[in-house]
C-alpha positions in Angstrom: 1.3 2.6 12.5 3.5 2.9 16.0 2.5 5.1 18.6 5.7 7.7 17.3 4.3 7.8 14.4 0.9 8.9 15.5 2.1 11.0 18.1 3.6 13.3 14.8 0.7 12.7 12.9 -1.6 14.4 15.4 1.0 17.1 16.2 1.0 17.8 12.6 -2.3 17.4 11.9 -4.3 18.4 14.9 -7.9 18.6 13.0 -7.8 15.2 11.3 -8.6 13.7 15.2 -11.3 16.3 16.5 -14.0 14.5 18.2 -16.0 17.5 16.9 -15.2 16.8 13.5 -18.2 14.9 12.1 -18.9 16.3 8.5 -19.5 13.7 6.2 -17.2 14.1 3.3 -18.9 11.3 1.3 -17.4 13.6 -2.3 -14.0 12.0 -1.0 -14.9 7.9 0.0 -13.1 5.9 -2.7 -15.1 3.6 -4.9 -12.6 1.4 -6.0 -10.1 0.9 -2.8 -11.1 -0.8 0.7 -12.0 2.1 3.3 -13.8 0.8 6.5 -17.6 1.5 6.6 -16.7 4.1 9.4 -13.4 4.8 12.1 -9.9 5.1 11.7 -8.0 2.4 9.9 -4.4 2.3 9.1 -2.1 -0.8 8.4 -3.3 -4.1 6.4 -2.8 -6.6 8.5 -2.9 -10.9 7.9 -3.4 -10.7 4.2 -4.3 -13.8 3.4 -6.4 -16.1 0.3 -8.5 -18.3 2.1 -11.3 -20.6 -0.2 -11.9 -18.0 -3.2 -11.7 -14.9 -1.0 -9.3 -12.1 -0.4 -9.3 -11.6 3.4 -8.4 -8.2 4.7 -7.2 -7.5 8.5 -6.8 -3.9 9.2 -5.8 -1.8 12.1 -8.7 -0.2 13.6 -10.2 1.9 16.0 -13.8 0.4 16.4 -14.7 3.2 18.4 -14.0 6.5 16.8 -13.0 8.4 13.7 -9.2 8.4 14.8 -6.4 6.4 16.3 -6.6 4.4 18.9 -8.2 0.9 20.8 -6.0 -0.7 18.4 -8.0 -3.9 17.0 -7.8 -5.5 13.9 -10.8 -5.2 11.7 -12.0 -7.9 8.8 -13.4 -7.7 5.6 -13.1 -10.2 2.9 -14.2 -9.8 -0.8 -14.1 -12.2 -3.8 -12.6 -9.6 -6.6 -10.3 -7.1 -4.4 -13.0 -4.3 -5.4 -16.2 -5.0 -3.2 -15.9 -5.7 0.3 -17.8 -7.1 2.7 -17.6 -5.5 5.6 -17.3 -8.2 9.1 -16.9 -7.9 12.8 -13.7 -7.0 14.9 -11.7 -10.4 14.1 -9.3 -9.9 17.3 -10.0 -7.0 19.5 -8.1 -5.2 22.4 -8.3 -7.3 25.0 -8.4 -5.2 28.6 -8.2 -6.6 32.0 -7.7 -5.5 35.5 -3.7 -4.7 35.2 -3.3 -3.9 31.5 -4.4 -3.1 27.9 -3.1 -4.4 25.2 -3.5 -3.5 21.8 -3.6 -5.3 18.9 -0.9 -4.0 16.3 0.3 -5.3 13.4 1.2 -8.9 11.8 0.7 -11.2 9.8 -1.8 -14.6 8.7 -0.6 -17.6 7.5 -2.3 -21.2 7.0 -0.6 -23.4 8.7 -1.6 -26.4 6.2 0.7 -29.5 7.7 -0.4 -28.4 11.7 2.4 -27.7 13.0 1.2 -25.5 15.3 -1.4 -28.0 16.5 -4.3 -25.5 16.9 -5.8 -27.4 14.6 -9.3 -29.1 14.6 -11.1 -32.5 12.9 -8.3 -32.5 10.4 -8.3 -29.0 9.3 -5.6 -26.3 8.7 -5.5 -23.6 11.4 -4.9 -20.1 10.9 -2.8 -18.2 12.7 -2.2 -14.9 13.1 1.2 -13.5 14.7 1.0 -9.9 15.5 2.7 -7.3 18.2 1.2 -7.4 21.5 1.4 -3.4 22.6 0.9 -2.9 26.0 1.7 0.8 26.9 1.4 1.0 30.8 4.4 -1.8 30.4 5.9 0.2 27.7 6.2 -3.1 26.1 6.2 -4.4 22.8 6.3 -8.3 22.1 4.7 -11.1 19.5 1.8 -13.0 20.6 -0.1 -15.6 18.6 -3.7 -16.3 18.1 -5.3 -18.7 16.4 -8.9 -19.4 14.1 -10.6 -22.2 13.5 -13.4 -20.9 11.9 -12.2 -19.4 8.7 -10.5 -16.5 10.3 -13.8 -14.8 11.8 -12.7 -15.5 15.1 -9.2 -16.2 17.0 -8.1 -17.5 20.2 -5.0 -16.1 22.2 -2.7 -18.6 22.9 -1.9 -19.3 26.3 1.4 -19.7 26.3 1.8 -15.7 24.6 3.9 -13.9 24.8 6.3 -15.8 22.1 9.0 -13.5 21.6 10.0 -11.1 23.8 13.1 -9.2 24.0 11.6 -6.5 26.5 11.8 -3.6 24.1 9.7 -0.2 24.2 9.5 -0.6 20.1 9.9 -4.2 18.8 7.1 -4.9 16.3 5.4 -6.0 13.3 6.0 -10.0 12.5 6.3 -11.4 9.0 6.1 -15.0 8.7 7.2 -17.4 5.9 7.5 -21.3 5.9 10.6 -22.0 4.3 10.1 -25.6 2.8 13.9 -26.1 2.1 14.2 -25.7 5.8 11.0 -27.6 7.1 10.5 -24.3 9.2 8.7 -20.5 9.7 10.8 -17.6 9.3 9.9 -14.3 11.3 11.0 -11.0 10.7 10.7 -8.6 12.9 11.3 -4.8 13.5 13.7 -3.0 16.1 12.3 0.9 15.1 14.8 2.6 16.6 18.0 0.6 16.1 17.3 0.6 12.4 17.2 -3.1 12.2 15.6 -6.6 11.4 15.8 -9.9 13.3 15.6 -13.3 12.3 13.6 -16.0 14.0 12.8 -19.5 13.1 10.3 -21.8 14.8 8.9 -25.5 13.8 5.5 -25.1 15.6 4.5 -21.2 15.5 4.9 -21.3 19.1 8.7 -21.7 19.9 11.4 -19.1 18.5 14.8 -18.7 18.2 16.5 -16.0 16.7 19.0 -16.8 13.7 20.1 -13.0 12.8 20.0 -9.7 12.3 19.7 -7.6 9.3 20.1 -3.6 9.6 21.7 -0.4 8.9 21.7 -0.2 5.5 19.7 1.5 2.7 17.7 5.0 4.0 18.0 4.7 8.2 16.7 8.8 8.4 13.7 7.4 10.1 12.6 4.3 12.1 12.2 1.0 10.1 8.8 -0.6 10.9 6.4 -3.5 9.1 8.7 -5.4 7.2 8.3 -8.6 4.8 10.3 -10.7 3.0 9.2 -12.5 -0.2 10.9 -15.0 -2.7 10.9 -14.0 -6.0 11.9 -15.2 -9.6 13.9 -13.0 -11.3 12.3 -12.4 -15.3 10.0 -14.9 -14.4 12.9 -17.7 -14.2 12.7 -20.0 -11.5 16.4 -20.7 -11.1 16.8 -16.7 -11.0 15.2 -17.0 -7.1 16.0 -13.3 -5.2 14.3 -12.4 -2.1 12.6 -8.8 -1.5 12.7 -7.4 1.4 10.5 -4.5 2.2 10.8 -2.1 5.4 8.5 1.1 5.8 10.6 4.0 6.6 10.7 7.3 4.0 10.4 8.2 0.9 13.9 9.3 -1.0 12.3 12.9 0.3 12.3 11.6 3.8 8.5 11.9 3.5 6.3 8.6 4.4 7.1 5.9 2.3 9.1 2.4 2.1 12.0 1.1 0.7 13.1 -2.3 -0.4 16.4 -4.5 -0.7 16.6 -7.4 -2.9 19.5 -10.4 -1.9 19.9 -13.8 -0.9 18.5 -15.2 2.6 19.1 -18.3 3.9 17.0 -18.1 6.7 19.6 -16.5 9.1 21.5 -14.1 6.6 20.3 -11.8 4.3 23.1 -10.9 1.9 22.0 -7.1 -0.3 22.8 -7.3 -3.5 23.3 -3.9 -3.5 25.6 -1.3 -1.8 24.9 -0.9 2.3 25.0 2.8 1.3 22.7 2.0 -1.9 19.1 3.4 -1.5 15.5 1.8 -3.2 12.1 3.2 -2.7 8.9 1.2 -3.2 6.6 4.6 -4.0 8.0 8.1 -4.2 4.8 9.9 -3.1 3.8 11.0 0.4 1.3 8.8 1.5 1.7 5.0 0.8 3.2 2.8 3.7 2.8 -0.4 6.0 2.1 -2.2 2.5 3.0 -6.3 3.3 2.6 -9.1 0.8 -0.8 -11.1 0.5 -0.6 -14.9 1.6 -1.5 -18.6 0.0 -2.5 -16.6 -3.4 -2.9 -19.2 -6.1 -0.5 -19.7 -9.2 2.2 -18.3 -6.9 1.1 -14.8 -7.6 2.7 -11.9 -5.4 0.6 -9.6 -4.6 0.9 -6.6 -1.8 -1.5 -4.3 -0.6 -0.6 -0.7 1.4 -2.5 1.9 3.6 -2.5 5.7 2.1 -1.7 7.3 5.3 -4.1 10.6 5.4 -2.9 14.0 5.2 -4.3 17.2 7.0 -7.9 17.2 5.1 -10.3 15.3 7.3 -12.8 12.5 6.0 -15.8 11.8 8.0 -17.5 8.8 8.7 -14.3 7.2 7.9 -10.5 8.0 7.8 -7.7 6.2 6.1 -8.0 4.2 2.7 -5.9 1.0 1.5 -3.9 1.3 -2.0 -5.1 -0.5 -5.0 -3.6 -4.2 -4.5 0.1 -4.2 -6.7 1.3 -7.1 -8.5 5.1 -7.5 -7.7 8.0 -8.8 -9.8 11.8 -8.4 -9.7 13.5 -7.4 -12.8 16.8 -7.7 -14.1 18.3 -4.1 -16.1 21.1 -2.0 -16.4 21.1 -1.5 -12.7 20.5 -4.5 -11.4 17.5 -6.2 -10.2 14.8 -3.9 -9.5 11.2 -4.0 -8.3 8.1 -3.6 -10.6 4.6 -3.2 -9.4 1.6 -3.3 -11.8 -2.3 -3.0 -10.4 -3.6 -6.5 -10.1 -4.4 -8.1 -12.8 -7.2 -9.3 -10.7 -9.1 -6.5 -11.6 -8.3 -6.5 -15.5 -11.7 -8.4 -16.0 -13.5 -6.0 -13.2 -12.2 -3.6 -16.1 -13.3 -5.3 -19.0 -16.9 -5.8 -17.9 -17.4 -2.0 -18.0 -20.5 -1.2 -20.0 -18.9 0.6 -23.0 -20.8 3.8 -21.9 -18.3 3.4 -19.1 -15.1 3.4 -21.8 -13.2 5.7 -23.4 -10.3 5.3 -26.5 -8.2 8.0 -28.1 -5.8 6.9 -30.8 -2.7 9.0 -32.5 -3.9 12.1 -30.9 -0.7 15.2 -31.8 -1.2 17.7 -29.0 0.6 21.1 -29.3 0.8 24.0 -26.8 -2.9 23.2 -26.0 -5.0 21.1 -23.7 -7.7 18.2 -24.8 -10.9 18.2 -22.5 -11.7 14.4 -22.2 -15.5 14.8 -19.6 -17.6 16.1 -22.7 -21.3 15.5 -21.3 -21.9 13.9 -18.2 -19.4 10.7 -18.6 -15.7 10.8 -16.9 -17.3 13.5 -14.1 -17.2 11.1 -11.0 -13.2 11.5 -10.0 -13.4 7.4 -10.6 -11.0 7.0 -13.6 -8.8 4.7 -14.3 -6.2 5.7 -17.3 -3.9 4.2 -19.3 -2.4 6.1 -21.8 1.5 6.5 -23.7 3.2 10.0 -24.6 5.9 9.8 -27.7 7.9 12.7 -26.5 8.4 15.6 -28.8 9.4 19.4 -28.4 6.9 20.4 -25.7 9.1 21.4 -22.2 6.1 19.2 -20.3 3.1 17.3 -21.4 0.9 15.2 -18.9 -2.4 15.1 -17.2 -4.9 17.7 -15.5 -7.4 16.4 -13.1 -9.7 17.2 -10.8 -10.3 20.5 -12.9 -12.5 22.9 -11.9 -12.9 26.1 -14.4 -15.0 28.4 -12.4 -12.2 28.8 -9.3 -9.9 27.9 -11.8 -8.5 24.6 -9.3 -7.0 21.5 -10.5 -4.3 18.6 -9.7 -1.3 18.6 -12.5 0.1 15.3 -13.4 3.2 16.5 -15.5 6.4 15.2 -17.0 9.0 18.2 -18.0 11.0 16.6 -20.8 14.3 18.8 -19.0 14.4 17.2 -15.9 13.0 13.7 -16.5 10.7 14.6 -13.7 7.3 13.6 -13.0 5.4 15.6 -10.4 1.6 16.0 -9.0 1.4 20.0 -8.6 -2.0 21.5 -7.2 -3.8 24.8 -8.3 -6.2 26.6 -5.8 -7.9 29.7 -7.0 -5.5 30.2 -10.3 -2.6 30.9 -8.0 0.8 29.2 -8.6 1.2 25.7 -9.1 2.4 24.1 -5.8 4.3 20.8 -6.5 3.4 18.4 -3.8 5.3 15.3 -5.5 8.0 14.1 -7.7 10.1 11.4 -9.0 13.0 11.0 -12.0 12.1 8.3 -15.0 13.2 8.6 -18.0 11.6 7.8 -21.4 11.7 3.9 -22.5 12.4 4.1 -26.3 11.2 7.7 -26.7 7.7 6.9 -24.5 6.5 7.6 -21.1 3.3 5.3 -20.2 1.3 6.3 -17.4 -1.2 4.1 -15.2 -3.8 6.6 -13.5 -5.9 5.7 -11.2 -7.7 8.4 -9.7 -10.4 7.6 -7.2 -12.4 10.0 -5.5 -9.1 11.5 -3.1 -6.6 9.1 -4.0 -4.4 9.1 -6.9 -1.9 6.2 -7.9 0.4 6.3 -11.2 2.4 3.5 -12.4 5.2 4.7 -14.7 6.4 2.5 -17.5 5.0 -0.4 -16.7 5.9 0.1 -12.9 9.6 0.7 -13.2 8.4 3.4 -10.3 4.9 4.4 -8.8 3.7 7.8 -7.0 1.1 7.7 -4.5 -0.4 10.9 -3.1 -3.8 12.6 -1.9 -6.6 15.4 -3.2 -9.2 16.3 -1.7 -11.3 18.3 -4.3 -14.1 20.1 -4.3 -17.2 17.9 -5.2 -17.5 19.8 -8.5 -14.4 19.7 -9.3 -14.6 16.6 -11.8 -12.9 18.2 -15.2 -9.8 16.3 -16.5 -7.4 16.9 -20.0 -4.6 15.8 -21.4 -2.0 19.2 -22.3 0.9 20.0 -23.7 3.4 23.1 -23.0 5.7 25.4 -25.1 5.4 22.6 -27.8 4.0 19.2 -29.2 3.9 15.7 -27.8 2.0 12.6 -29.2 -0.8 11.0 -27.3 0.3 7.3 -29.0 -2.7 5.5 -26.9 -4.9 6.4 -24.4 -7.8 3.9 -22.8 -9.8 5.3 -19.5 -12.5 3.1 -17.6 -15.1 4.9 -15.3 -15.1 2.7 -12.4 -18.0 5.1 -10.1 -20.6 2.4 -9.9 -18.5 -0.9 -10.3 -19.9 -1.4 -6.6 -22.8 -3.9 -5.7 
């Protein structure tokens, strides 16, 4: 996250940065998403498989519960769930003239040496990330490089690489093209609502080969970008490239949006419309998500930071999104993006003790709502759901969570058969439903499926398979655990419904 963006988060949301705000809020720490083990955190950063682990770079303050001494923190884990929690891997580095902080970029193994960094025969890695330096008012791409599994990194001397002497000009995504025998960087220019192109043999030397911008949603600044090959279906001579930018949601909210096209390492050609518009998430909170590196089997895999809303969390702030599967997919429409939860975690899942399980089968619900906590199981705001609607006469059927009968509170996951809309509504003190949230989907073959995961204050749902996702953020009361399934002003049929309670998958 940029400096702009900061500066109107903290005019927006002046409490979430008191230095006097130091209540521990542990009710709302995630179980089953990354969060530092205290301070502010915001954008993933170097994503990269490295020897059977999953490392994590991160924006962070080391310092204090909010923004700033930009660094980038490290954690690695071995099943995307538990982390293990390592020192600053490349912090702020301060002299007698200047700061400059670390913001955000990207890892990559650089497996044939062409940097040279390497050592004793073994593959560098090499992080390429925006050098900010704000008493310049300067914004270039530096490189560092580690030798020691990505623990440690040393600047190169010859930094910066690229600089065009811009205010705003930031966030490097690197690819090695192997038709081309060369890295690809794309970079943002915020302001000017674009993308350039730069190509480079050795990680050290760039040239730029073209620009790409002005298309899509340009209503705010375009920032963290990456660009991944994909198969289309599956089928390798179906090859489209998606390129991802973090701008708005289609309400303007924060949010990203994505292209799909051809690239031939200067040119990206959209498949779409310049005026066409395609968002990644259609809640308020999910951004700076970029693509994980070196994954085996040629998996793609992306992971995002829920950027935090007015409600502050203490020791920590700012959580990561569960890790998303991507895949392009060919319809009616054209080719669209598809994100699914990583199968990574299915067997996390299927390990659950069957205490920890829950099935429903062929369930007809009319006019009413099912309680599904009976007892003291599902009461931890840790579930993960799965479960298929067969539409029928009700005007909305869906989910309640985060219920809480006594002040009559609770979060409405809801799809009103009218509209095609699904929306996250919230209920404080049984006043009127506030909608927070919303996207259009219709039903696939009469059925709407819905992935739920709810954990602790974060709530993701994948809809039909991940045709479209909403990301958003509750912070309920710690007793505020109840959840149902309801229908209103008619039926519905619950075809299938299988919830996991994931609140002590941790070790």
């Amino acid at each position: 996250m940029t400096k702009h963006l900061f500066a109107l988060l903290t005019a927006l949301l002046p409490i979430a940065v008191s230095a006097q705000d130091q209540t521990p809020t542990p009710q709302w720490r995630p179980v089953y998403h990354f969060t530092p083990a205290k301070n502010w955190t915001n954008d993933p950063n170097g994503l990269i498989y490295l020897n059977g682990e999953y490392h994590l770079y991160y924006q962070h303050n080391p310092f204090e519960n909010k923004w700033g001494h930009m660094s980038w923190g490290h954690a690695t884990s071995k099943d995307l769930v538990n982390w293990k929690h390592l020192p600053v891997a490349i912090p702020e580095i301060e002299t007698k003239d200047t700061t400059t902080w670390i913001f955000s970029g990207c890892a990559v193994l650089d497996t044939k040496n062409t940097s040279g960094f390497g050592q004793n025969g073994k593959a560098p890695l090499v992080a390429i990330y925006t050098a900010d330096q704000p008493k310049q008012q300067l914004e270039t791409q530096f490189v560092a490089y580690s030798n020691d599994g990505g623990a440690s990194f040393v600047q190169y001397a010859g930094n910066p690489v690229v600089n065009i002497r811009k205010k705003d000009f930031r966030d490097p995504s690197v690819v090695w093209m192997e038709d081309q025998q060369q890295w690809i960087m794309t970079v943002a220019v915020p302001h000017e609502h674009k993308l350039q192109f730069y190509a480079s043999k050795n990680l050290r030397d760039w040239t730029l080969q073209g620009e790409f911008g002005n298309q899509g949603d340009t209503r705010k600044i375009w920032e963290c970008p990456s660009m991944t090959p994909l198969f289309v279906d599956g089928d390798p001579a179906k090859k489209k490239w998606l390129l991802m930018i973090s701008s708005g949601n289609q309400d303007g909210a924060t949010g990203m949006q994505y292209f799909t096209g051809d690239f031939d390492g200067k040119t990206f050609t959209n498949d779409r419309p310049a005026t066409h518009q395609q968002f990644v998430d259609y809640g308020r909170t999910y951004y700076a998500a970029i693509p994980y590196n070196n994954l085996p089997d040629g998996r793609e895999m992306m992971l995002g930071w829920l950027m935090p809303f007015e409600t502050p969390t203490y020791p920590w702030r700012g959580q990561m999104s569960i890790p998303r599967d991507l895949a392009l997919k060919s319809g009616a429409d054209g080719v669209t993006l598809y994100q699914q939860p990583s199968a990574t975690l299915d067997k996390i899942l299927h390990a659950l003790p069957a205490s920890k399980k829950l099935v429903m089968q062929q369930t007809d619900i009319r006019s009413k709502e099912i309680p599904l906590n009976k007892g003291d199981k599902f009461n931890a705001n840790t579930n993960w759901i799965d479960l298929t609607f067969a539409t029928g006469t009700a005007k909305e059927f869906g989910l309640k969570l985060i219920q809480h009968k006594e002040t009559k509170s609770e979060a409405i996951l809801g799809y009103n058969t009218a509209t095609n809309e699904l929306y996250v509504a919230t209920v404080k003190d049984g006043q009127a439903a506030v909608t927070t949230d919303k996207l259009t989907v219709k039903p696939v073959n009469g059925k709407i499926r819905l992935q739920v995961l709810l954990d602790k204050s974060s709530l993701e749902v994948f809809v039909n398979g991940g045709e479209k996702v909403l990301t958003t953020l509750l912070f309920p009361d710690a007793k505020a655990t109840g959840w149902s399934v309801f229908a209103k002003d008619g039926d519905v049929r619950l075809e299938t419904l299988k919830a996991w309670n994931l609140e002590s998958i941790t070790h």
